[in-house]
PDB file of N, CA, C and O in Angstrom:
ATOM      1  N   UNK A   1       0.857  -1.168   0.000  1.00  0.00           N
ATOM      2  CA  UNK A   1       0.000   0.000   0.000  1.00  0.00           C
ATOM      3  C   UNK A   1       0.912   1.243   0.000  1.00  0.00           C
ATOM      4  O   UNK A   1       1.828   1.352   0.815  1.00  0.00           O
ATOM      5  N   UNK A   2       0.614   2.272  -1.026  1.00  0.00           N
ATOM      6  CA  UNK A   2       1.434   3.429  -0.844  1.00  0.00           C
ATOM      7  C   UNK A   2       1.035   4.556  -0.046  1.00  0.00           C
ATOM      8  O   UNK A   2      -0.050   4.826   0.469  1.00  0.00           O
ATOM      9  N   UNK A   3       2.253   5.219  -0.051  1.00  0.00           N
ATOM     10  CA  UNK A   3       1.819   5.920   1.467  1.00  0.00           C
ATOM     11  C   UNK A   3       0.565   7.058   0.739  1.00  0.00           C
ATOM     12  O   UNK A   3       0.211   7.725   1.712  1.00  0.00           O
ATOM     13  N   UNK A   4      -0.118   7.485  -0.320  1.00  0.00           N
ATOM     14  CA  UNK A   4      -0.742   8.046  -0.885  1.00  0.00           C
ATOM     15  C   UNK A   4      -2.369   7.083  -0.793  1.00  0.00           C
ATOM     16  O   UNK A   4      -3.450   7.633  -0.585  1.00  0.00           O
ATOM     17  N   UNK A   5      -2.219   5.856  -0.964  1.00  0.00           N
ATOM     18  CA  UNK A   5      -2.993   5.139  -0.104  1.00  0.00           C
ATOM     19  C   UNK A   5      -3.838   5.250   0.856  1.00  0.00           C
ATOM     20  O   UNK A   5      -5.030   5.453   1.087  1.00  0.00           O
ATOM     21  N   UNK A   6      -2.224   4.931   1.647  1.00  0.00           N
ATOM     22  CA  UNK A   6      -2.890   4.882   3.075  1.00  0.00           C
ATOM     23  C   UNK A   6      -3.432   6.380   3.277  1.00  0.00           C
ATOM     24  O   UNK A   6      -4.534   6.548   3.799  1.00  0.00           O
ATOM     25  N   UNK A   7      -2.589   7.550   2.825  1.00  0.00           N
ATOM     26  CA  UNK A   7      -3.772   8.649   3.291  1.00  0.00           C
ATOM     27  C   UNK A   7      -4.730   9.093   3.028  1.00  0.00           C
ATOM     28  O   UNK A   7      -5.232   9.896   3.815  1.00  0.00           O
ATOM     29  N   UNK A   8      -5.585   8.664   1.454  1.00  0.00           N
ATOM     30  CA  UNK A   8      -6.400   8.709   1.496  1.00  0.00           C
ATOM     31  C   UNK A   8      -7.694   7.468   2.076  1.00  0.00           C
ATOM     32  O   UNK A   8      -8.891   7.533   1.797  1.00  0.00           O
ATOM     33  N   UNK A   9      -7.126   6.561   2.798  1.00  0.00           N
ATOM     34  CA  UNK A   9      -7.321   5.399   3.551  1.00  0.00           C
ATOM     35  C   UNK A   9      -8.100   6.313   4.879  1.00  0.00           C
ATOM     36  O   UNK A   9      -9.310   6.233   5.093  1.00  0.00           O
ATOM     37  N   UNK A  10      -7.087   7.235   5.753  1.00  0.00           N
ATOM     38  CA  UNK A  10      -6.654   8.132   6.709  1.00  0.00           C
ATOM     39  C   UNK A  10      -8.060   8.824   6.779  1.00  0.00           C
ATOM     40  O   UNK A  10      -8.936   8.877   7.642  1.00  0.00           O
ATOM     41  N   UNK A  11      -7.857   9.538   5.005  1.00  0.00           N
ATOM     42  CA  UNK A  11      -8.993  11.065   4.765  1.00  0.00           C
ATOM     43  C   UNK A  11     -10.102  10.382   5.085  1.00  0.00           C
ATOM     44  O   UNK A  11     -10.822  10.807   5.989  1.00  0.00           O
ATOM     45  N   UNK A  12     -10.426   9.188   4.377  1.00  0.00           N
ATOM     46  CA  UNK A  12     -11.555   8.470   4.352  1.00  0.00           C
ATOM     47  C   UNK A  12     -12.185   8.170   5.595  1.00  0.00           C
ATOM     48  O   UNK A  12     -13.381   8.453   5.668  1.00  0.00           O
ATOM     49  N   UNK A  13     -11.577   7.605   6.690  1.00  0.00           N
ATOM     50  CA  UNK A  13     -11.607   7.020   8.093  1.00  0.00           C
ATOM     51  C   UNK A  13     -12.333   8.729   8.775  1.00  0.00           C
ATOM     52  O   UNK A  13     -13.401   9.113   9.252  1.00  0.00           O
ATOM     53  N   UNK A  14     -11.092   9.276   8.465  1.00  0.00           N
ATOM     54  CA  UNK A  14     -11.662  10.653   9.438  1.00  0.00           C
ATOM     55  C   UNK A  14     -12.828  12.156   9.029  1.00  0.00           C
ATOM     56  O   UNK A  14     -13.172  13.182   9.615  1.00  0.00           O
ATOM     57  N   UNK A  15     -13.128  11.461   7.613  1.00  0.00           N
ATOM     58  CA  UNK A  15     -14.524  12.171   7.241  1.00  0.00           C
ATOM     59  C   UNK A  15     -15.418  11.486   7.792  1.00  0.00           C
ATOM     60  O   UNK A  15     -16.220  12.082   8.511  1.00  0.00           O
ATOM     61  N   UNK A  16     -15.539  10.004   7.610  1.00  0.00           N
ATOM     62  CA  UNK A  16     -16.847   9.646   8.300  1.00  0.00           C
ATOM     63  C   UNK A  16     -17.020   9.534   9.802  1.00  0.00           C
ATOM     64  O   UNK A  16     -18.052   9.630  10.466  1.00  0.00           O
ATOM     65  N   UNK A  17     -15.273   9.218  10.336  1.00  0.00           N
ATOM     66  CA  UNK A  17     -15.636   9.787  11.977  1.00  0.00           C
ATOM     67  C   UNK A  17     -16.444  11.572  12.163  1.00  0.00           C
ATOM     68  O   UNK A  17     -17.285  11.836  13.022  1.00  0.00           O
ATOM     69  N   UNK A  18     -15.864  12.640  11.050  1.00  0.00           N
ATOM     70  CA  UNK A  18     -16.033  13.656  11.670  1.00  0.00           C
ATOM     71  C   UNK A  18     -18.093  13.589  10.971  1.00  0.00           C
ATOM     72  O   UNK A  18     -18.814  14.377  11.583  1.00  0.00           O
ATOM     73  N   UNK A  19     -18.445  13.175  10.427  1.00  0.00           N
ATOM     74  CA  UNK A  19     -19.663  12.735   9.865  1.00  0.00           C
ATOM     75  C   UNK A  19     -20.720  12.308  10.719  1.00  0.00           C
ATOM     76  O   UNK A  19     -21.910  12.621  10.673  1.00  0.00           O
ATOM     77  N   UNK A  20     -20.128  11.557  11.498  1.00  0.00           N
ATOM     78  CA  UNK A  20     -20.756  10.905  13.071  1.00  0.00           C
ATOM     79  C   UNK A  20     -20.356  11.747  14.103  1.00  0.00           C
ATOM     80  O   UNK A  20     -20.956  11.565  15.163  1.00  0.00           O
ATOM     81  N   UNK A  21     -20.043  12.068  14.098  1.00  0.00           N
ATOM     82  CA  UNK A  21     -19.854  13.271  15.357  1.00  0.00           C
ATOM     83  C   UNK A  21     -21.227  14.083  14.998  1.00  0.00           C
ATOM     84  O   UNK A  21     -22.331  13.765  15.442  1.00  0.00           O
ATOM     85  N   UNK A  22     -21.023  14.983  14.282  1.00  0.00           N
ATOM     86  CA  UNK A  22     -21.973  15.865  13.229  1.00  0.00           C
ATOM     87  C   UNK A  22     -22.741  15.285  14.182  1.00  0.00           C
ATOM     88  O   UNK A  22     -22.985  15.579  15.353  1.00  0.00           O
ATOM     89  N   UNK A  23     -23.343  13.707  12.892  1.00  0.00           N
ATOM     90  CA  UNK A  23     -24.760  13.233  13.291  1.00  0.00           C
ATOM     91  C   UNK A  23     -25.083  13.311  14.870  1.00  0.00           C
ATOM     92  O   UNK A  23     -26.250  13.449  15.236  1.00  0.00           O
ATOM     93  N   UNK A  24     -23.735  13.194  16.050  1.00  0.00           N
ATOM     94  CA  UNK A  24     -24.290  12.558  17.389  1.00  0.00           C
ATOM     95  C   UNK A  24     -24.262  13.590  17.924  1.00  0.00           C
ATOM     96  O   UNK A  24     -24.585  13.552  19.111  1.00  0.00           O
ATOM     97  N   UNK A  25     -23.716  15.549  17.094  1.00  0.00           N
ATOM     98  CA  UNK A  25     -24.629  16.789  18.125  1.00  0.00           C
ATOM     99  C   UNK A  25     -25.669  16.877  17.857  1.00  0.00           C
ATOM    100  O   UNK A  25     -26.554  16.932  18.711  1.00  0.00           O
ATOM    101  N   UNK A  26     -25.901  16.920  16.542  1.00  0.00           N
ATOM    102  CA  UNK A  26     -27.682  17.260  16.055  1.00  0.00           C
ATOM    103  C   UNK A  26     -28.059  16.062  17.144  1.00  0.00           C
ATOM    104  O   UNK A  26     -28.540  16.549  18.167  1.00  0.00           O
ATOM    105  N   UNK A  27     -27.958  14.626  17.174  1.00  0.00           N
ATOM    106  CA  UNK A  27     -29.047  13.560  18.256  1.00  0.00           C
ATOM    107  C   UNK A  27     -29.201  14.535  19.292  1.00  0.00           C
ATOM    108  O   UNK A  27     -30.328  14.827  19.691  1.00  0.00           O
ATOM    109  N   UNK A  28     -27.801  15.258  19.934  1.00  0.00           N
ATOM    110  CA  UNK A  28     -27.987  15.678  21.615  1.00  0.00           C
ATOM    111  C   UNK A  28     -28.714  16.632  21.354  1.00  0.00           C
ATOM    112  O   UNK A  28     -29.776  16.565  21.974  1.00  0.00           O
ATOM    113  N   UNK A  29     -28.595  17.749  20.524  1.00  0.00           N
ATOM    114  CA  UNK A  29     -29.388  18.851  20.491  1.00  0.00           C
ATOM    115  C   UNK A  29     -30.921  18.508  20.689  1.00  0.00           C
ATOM    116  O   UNK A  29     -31.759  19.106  21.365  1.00  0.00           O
ATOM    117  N   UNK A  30     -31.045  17.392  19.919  1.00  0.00           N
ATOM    118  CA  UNK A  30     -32.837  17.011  19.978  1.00  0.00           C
ATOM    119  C   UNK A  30     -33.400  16.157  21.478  1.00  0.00           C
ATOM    120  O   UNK A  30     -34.435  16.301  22.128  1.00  0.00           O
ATOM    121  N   UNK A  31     -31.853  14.957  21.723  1.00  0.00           N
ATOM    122  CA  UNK A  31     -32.157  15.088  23.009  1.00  0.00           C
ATOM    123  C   UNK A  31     -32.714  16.052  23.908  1.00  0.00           C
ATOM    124  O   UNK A  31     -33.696  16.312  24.602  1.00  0.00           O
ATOM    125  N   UNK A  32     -31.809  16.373  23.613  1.00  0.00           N
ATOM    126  CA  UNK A  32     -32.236  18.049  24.832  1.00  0.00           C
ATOM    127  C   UNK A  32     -33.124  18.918  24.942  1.00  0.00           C
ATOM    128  O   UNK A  32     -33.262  19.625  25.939  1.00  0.00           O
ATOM    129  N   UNK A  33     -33.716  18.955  24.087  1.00  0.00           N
ATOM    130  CA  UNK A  33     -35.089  19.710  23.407  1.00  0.00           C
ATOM    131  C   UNK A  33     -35.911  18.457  24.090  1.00  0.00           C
ATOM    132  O   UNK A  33     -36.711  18.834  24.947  1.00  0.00           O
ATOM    133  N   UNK A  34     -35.875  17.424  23.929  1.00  0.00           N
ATOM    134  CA  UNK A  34     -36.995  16.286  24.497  1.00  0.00           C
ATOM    135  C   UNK A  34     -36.806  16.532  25.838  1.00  0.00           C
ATOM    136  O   UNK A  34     -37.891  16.814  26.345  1.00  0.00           O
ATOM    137  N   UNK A  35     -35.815  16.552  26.716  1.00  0.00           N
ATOM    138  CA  UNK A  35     -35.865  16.209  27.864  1.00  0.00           C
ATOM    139  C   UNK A  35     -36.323  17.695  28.483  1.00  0.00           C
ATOM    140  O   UNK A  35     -36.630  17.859  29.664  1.00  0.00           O
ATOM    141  N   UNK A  36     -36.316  18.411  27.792  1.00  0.00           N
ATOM    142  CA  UNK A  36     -36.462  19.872  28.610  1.00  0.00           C
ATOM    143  C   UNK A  36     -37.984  19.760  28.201  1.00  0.00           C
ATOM    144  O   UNK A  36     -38.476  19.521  29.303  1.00  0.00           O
ATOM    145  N   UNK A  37     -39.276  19.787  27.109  1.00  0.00           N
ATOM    146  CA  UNK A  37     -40.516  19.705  27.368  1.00  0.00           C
ATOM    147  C   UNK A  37     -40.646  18.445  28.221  1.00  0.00           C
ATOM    148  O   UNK A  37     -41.179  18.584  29.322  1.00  0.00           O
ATOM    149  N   UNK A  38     -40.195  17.141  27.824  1.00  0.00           N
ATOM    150  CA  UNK A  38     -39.869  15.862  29.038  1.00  0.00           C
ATOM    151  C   UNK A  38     -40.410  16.913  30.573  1.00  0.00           C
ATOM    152  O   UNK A  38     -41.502  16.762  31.120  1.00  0.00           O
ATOM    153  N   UNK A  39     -39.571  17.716  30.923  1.00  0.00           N
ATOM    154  CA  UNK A  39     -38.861  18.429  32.176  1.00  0.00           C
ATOM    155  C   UNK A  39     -40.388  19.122  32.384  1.00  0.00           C
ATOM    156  O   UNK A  39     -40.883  19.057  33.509  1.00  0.00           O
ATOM    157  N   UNK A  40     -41.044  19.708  31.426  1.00  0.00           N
ATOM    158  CA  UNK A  40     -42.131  20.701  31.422  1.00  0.00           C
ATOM    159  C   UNK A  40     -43.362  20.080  31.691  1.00  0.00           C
ATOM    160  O   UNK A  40     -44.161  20.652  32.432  1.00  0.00           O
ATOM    161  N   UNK A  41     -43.684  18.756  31.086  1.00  0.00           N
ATOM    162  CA  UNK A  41     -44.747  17.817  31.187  1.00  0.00           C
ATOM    163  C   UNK A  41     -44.762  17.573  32.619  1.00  0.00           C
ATOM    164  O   UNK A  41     -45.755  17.569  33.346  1.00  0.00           O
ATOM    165  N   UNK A  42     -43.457  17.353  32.970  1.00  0.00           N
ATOM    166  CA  UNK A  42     -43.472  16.430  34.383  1.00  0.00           C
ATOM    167  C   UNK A  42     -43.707  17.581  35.254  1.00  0.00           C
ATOM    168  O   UNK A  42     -44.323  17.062  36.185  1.00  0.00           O
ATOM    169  N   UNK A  43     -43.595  18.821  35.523  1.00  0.00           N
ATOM    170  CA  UNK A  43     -43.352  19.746  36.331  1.00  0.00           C
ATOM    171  C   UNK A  43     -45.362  20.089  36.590  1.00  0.00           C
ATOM    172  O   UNK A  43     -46.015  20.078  37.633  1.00  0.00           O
ATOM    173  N   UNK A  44     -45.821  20.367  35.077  1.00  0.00           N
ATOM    174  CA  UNK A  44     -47.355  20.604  34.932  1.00  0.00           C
ATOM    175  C   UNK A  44     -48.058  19.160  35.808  1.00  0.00           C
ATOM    176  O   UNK A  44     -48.830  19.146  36.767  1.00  0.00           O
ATOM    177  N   UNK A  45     -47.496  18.130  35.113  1.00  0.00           N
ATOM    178  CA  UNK A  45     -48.568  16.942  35.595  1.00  0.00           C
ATOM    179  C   UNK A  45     -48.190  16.993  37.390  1.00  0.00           C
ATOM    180  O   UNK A  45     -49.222  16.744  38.014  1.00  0.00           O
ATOM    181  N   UNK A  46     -46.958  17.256  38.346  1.00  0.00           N
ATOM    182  CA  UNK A  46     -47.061  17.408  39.286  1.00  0.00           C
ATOM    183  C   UNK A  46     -47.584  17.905  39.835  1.00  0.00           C
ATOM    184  O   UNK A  46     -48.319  17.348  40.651  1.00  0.00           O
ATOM    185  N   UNK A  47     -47.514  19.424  39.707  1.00  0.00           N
ATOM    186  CA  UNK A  47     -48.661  20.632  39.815  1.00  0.00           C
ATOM    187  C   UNK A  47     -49.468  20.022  40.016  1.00  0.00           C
ATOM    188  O   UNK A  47     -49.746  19.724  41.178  1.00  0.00           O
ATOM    189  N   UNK A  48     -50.234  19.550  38.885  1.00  0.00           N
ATOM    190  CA  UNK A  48     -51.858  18.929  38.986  1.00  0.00           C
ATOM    191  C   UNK A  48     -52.704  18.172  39.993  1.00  0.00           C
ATOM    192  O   UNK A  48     -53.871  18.194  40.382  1.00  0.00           O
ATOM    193  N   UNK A  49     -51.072  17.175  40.356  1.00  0.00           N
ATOM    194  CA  UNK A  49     -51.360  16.263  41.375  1.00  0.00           C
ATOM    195  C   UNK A  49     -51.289  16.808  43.131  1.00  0.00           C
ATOM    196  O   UNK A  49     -51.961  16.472  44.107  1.00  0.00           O
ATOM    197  N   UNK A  50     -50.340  17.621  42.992  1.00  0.00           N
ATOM    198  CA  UNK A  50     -50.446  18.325  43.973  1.00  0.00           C
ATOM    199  C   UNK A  50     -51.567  19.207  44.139  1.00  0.00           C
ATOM    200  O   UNK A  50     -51.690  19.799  45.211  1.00  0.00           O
ATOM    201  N   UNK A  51     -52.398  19.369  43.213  1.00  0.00           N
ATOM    202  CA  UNK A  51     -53.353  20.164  43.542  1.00  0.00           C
ATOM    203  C   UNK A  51     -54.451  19.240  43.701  1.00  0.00           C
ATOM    204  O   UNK A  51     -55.224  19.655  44.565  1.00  0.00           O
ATOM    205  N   UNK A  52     -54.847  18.023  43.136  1.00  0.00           N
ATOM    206  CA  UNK A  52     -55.349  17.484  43.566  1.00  0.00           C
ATOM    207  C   UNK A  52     -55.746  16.624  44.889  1.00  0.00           C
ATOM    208  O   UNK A  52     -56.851  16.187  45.210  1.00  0.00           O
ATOM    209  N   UNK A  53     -54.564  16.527  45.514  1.00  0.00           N
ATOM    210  CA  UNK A  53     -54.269  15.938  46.747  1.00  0.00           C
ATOM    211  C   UNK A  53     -54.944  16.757  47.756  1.00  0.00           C
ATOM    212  O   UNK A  53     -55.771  16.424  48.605  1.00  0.00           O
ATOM    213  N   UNK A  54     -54.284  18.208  47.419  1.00  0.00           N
ATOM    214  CA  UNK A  54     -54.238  19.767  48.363  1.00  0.00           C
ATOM    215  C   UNK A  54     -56.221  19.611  48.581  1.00  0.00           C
ATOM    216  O   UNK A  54     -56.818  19.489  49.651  1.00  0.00           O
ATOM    217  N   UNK A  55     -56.819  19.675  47.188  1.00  0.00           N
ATOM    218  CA  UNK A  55     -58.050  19.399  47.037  1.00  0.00           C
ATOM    219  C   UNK A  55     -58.651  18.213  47.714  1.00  0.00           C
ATOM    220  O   UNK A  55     -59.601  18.408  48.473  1.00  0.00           O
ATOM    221  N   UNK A  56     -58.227  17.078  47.531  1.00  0.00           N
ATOM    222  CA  UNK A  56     -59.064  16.182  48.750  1.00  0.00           C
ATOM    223  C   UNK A  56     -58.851  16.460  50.251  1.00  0.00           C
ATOM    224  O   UNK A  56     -59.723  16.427  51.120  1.00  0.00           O
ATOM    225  N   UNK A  57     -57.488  16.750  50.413  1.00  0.00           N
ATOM    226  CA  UNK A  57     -57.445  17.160  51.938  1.00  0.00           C
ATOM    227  C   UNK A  57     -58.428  18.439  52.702  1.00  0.00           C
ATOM    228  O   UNK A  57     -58.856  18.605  53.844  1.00  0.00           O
ATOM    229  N   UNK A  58     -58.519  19.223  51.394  1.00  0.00           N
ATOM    230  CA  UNK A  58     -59.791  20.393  52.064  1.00  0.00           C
ATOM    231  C   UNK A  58     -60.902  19.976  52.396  1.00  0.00           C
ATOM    232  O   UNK A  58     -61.473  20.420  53.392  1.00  0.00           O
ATOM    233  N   UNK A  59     -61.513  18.872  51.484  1.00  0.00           N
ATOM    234  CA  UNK A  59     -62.591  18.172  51.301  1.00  0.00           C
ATOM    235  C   UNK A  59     -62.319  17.353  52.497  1.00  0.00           C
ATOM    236  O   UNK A  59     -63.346  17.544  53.148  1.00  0.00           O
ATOM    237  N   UNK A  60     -61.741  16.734  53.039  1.00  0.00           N
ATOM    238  CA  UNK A  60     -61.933  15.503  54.367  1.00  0.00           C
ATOM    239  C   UNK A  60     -61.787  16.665  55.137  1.00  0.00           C
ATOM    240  O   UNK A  60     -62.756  16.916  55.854  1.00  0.00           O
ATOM    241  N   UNK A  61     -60.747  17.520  55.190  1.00  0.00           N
ATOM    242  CA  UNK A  61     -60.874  18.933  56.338  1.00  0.00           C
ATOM    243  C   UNK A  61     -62.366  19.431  56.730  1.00  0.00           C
ATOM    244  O   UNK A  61     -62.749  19.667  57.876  1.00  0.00           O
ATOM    245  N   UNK A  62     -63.028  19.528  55.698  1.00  0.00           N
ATOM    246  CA  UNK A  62     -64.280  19.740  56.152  1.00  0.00           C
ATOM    247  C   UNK A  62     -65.307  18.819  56.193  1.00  0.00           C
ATOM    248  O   UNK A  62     -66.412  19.244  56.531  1.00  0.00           O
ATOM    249  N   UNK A  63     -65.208  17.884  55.976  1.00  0.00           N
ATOM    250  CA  UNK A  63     -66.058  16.670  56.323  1.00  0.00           C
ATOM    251  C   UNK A  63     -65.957  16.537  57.904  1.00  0.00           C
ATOM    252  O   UNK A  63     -66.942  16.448  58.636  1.00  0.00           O
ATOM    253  N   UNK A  64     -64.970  16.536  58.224  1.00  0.00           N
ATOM    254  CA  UNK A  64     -64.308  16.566  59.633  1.00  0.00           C
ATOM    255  C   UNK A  64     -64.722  17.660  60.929  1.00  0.00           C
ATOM    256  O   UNK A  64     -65.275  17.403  61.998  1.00  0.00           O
ATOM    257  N   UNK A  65     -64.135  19.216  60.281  1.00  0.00           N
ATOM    258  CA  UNK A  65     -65.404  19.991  60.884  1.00  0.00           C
ATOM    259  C   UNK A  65     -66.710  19.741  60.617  1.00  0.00           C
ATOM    260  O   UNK A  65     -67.329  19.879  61.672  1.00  0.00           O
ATOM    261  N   UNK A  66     -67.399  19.457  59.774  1.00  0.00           N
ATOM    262  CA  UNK A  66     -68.755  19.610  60.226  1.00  0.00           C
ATOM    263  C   UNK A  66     -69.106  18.407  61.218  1.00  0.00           C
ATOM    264  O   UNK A  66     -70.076  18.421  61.976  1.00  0.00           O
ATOM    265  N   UNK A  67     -68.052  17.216  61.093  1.00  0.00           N
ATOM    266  CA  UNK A  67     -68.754  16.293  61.980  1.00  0.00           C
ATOM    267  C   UNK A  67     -68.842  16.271  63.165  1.00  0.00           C
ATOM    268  O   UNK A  67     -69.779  15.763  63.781  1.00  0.00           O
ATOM    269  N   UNK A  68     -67.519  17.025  63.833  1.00  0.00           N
ATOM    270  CA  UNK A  68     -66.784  17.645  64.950  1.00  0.00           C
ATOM    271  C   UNK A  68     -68.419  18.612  65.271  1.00  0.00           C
ATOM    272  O   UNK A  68     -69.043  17.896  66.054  1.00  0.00           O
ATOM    273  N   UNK A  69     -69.201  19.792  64.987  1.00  0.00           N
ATOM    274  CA  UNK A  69     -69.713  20.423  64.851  1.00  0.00           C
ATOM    275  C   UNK A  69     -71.250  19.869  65.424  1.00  0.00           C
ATOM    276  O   UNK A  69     -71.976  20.432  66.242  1.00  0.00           O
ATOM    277  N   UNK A  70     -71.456  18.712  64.782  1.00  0.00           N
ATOM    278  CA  UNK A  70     -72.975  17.873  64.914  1.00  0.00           C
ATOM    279  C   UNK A  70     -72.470  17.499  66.794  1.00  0.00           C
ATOM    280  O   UNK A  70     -71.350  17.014  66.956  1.00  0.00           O
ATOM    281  N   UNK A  71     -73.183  17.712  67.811  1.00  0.00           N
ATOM    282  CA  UNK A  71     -73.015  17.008  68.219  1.00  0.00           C
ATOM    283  C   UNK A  71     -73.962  15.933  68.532  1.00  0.00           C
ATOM    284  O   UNK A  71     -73.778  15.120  69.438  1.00  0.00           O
ATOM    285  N   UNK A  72     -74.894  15.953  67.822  1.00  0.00           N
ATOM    286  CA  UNK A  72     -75.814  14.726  68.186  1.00  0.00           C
ATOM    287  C   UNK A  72     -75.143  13.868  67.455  1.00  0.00           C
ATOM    288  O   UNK A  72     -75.924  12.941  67.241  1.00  0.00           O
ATOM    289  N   UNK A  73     -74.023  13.630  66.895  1.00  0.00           N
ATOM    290  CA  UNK A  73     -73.153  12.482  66.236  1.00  0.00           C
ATOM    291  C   UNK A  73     -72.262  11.852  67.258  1.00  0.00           C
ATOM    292  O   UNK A  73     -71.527  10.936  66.889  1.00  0.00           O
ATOM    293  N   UNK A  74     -72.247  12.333  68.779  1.00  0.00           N
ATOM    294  CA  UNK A  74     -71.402  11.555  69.359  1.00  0.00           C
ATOM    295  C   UNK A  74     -72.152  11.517  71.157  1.00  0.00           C
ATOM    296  O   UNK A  74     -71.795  12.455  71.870  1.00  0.00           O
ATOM    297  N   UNK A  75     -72.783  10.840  71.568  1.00  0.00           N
ATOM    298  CA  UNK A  75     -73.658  10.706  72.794  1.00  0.00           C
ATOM    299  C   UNK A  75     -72.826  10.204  73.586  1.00  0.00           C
ATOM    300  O   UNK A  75     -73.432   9.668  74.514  1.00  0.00           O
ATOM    301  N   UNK A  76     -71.504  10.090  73.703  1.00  0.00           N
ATOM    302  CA  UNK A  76     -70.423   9.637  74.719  1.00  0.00           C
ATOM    303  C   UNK A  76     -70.031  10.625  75.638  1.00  0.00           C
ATOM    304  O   UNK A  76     -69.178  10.373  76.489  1.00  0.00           O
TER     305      UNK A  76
END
């Protein structure tokens, strides 16, 4: 093999490494774009749940006073 060969052997090897690189920032870039709405979904759907929770606890909170309140509910 001449050494004219091997370097275009060389050129060859290190275009398609630098080719895949390329390809694997554009992947992260889109990664990253996923994981950050990813990040946004999860933050809203918590919210939600936390508000839902916050919401039943008001609801037994006052189930509670009013029962506290009756006292013909407890003849002890």
């Amino acid at each position: 093999m001449t050494d004219s060969e091997k370097l275009d052997l060389i050129l060859e090897k290190v275009t398609t490494l630098d080719q895949k690189v390329t390809d694997l920032e554009k992947d992260m870039v889109d990664v990253k774009a996923d994981l950050k709405q990813t990040e946004r979904v999860l933050k809203n759907e918590i919210r939600k749940e936390c508000g839902l929770v916050l919401d039943e606890v008001e609801r037994v909170h006052n189930i509670l006073d009013k029962h506290k309140e009756d006292k013909s509910a407890h003849t002890a």
